[in-house]
C-alpha positions as CSV (number, residue, x, y, z in Angstrom):
1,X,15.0,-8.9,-1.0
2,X,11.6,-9.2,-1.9
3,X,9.6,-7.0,-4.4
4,X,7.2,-6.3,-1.6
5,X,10.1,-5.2,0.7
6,X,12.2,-2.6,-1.9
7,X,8.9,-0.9,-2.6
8,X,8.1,-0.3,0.7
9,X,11.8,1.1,0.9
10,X,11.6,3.0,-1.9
11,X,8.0,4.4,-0.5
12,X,9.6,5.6,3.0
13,X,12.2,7.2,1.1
14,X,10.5,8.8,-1.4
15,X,7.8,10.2,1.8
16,X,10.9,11.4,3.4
17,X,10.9,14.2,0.5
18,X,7.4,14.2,-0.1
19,X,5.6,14.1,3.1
20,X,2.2,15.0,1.5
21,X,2.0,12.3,-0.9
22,X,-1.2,10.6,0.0
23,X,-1.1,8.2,-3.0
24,X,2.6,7.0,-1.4
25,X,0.8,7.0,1.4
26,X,-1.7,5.0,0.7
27,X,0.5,2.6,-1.4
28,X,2.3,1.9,2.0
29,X,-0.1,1.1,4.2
30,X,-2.1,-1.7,1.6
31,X,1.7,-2.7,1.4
32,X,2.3,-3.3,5.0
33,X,-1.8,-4.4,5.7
34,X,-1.4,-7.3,2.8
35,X,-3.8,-5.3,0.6
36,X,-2.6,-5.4,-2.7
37,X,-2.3,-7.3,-5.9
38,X,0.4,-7.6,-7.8
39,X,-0.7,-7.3,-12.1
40,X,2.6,-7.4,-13.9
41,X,5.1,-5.6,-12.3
42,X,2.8,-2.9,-11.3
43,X,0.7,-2.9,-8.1
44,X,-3.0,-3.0,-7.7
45,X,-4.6,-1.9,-4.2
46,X,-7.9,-3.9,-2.8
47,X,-10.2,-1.9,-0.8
48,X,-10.2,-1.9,2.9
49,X,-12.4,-4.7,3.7
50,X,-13.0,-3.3,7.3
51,X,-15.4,-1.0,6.8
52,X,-17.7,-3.4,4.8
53,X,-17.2,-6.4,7.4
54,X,-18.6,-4.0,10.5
55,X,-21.5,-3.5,8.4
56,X,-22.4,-6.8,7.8
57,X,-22.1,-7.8,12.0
């Protein structure tokens, strides 16, 4: 199993207990989206890129 795959795990279970966890939150959805970074073993998030593309049109 990937790295990608046992956070994501490890996120849903960890919101299970902490529904209100907006950082988790957030984590999970650049996760699942492809917007991150990996820097080590620790995770880096990209900003959303939609926002600045429907500008630009």
């Amino acid at each position: 199993m990937s790295r990608k795959l046992r956070l994501i795990r490890r996120l849903e279970r960890h919101l299970k207990k902490h529904p209100n966890d907006k950082q988790a939150l957030e984590l999970l959805k650049a996760l699942r989206e492809g917007r991150y970074e990996w820097r080590g073993r620790s995770v880096v998030i990209k900003p959303a890129q939609e926002s600045q593309e429907q500008q630009s049109s």
